[in-house]
N, C-alpha and C positions, 0 to 999 in steps of 0.2 A: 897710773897705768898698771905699775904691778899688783894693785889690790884686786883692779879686774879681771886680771890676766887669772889673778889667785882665784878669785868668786867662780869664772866660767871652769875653770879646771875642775875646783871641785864639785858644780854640777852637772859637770860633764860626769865623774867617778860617781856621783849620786844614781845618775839616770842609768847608767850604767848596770850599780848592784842591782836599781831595782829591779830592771828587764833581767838580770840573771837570775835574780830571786824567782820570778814570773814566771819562769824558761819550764813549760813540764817537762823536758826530762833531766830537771835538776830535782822535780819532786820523787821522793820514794814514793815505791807503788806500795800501799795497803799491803799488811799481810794478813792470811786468811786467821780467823778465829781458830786456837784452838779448840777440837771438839772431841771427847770421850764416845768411843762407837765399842759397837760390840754386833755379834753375831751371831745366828741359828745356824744350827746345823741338825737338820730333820733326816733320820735314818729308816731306812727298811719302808717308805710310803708306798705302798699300791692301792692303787685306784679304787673305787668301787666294782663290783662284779656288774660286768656288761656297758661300762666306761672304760673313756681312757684320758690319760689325763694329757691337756692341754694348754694350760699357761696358769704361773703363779703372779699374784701381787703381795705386798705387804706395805705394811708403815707401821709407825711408832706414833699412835695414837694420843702419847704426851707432847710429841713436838711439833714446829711446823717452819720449814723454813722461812726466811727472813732475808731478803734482798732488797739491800742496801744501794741501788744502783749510782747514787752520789757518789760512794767516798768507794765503789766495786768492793765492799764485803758482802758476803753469803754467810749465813749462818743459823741454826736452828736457836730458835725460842721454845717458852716451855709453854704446853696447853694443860693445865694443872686437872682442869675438869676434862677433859679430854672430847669437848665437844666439837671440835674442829674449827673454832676460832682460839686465836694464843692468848696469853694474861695480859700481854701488852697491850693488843687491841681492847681485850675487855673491862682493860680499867681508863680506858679513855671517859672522861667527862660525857663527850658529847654522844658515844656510842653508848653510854649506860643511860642515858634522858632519854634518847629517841628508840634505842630497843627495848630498855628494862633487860638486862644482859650483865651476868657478872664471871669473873673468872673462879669464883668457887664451887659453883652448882652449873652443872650443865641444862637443867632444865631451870632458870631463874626463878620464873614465877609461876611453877610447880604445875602448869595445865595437861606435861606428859608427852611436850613438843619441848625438840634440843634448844639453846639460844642460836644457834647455826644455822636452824632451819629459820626460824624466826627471820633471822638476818637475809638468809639466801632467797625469801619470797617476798623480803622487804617490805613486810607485816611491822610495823612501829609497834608501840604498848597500846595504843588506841585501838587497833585493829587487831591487836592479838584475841581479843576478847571474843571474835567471830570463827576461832577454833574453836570444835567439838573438846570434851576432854577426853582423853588417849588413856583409857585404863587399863591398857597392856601396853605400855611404854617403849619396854625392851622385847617384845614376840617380834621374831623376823623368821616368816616362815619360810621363806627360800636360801635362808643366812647368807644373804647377801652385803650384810653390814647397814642396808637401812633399815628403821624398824617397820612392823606395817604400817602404821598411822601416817606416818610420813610419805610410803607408799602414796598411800590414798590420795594424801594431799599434791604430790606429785604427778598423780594417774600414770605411772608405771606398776609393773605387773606384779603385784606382791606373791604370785608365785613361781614369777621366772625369774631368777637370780639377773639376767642380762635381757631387760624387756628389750630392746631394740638388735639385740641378736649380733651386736658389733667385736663380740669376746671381753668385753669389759665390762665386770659387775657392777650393779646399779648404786653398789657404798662407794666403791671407788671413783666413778665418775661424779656421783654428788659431793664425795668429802673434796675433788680438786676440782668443782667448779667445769665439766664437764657437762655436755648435754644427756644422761643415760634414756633418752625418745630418739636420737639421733645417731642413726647408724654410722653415718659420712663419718660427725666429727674426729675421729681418734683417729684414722686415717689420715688426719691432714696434717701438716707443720703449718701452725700458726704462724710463727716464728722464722719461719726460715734458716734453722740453725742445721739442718740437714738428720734432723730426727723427729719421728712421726711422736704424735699425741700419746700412741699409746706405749711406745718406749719410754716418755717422759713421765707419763703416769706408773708404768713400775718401777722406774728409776726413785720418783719423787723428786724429781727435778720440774721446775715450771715450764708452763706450753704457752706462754705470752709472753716467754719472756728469751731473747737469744741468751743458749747460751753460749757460757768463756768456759774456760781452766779453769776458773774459781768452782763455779759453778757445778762445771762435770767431780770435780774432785769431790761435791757430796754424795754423786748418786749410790742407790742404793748396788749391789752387785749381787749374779746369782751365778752359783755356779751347779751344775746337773749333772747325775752320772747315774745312767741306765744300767740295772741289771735285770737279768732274765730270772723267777724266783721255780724255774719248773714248770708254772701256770701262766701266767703275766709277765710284762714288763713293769718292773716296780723303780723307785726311787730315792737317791742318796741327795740331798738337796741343800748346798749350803745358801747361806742370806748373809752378806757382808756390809759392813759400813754404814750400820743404822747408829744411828744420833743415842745417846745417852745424857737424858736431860735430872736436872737438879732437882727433882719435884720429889715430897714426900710420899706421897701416896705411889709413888714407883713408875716405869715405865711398861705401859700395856701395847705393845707388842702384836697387831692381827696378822693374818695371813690366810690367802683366799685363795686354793687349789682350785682351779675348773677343769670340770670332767666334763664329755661329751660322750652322748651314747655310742655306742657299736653296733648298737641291732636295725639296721634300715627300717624294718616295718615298723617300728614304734615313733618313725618318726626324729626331729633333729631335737633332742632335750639336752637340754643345761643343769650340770647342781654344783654345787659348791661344796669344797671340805673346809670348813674352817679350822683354825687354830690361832690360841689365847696364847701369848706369854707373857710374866710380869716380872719386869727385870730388874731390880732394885737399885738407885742410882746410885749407891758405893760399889758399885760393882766394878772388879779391877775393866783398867781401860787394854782392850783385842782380848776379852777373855769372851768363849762362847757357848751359849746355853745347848747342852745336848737333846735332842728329843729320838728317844730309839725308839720308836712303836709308833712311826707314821705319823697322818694327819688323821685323827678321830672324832673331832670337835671335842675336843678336849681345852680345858685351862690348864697352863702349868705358872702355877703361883707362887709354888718353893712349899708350900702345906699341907694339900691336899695329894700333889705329887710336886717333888722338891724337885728344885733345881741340880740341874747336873752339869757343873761346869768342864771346861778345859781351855788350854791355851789355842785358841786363834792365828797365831801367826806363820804357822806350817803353811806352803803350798794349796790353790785351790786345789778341791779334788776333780 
């Protein structure tokens, strides 16, 4: 009798730890990935003459975030080729048989179409072949961030920077899987997380996906400060909390100014100011690239015109 008495007792304490073991909130919650950011800070911008400016985007062209929805981590991966799929995906087995796709060249098998387009029109290596070949690769006449060819292949309007007139350039909407022919989309919360499509696309935060805490604590941050230059309203603009990924060849850095016209008779036009920066991944972590001479379509590579650092951690402006 007392061996039983002994047996049941202790799988009574068995069943026991295990349901406490089980119990989630005896599991720690995940902690976020640490991640090395850094920031622009763009001085003295004014617009084009007979524009005005109207909304910026950017991202870091080496990275792409990574949502882990399992285990609730977020965290940026590196796009080495900066074609707008990560290395992770591009060294998958099955993704490099059925695209012909690699994470070192962005154009894999050199036709002058990215591996991302390939991917996003769901062209395999069979069907790649019934692409023209693109012998201006990188001409984007509206600098909108896609090239023409791509354009073409798309039938948006290779010379309106926002073919469907929604405020959201046509690179931006195609590098996050956005419809740029569809004016509605960006307007809407797929999600239901209480932020529109296109907050999330200048964020670079995902739009399929709700977010959390984890999640918001990637977005990108802007901060704006108007001044009046005598002539114009011009612009002090910082860019906060972009991802700094481990990648050799450096972190490239775009940013898409949209201006709109002022002069009614000429009608509703769209252009773009672009800007390059290439941020090198030893770069100390909250340090930020200065640009004092606006948006010009300029590269700033640290060579041709150097980098100008400073400390990041003061107050937005």
């Amino acid at each position: 009798m007392g061996n039983l008495v002994g047996s049941l007792l202790i799988l009574i304490l068995s069943v026991a730890l295990l349901s406490g073991c089980s119990d989630p909130r005896l599991v720690a919650s995940p902690k976020p990935v640490p991640q090395k950011t850094t920031a622009l800070y763009i001085k003295n911008y004014c617009p084009t003459d007979g524009y005005r400016f109207t909304e910026i985007f950017s991202y870091n062209s080496s990275s792409e975030l990574k949502i882990d929805a399992y285990n609730r981590l977020y965290y940026h991966i590196s796009d080495y080729d900066r074609d707008g799929l990560s290395d992770e995906f591009e060294k998958q087995t099955d993704v490099i048989d059925t695209f012909n796709v690699g994470w070192g060249l962005w154009d894999t098998n050199g036709d002058g179409h990215s591996d991302f387009l390939m991917y996003a029109i769901g062209y395999d290596k069979d069907n790649q072949v019934r692409l023209s070949f693109c012998p201006l690769s990188q001409q984007d006449t509206d600098d909108d961030g896609l090239p023409d060819c791509a354009e073409d292949i798309l039938r948006t309007d290779l010379t309106k920077p926002d073919s469907d007139g929604d405020g959201v350039p046509d690179g931006i909407e195609y590098r996050f899987s956005t419809n740029p022919s569809d004016p509605m989309d960006v307007i809407t919360d797929y999600d239901q997380d209480g932020v529109s499509v296109m907050q999330e696309l200048k964020a670079n935060l995902p739009h399929r996906f709700t977010n959390n805490e984890l999640i918001n604590s990637k977005a990108y941050k802007y901060d704006v400060e108007t001044f009046y230059n005598g002539t114009q309203d011009c612009y002090n603009i910082r860019i906060s909390n972009i991802p700094v990924m481990d990648v050799a060849n450096g972190n490239l850095i775009q940013v898409m100014a949209v201006e709109n016209n002022t002069i009614p008779t000429q009608g509703d036009i769209t252009r773009i100011a672009p800007l390059k920066v290439l941020v090198p991944r030893d770069i100390q972590d909250k340090l930020r690239v200065v640009i004092d001479n606006g948006i010009q379509g300029q590269v700033v590579d640290g060579i041709m015109i150097p980098l100008v650092l400073e400390d990041d951690t003061e107050e937005p402006i």
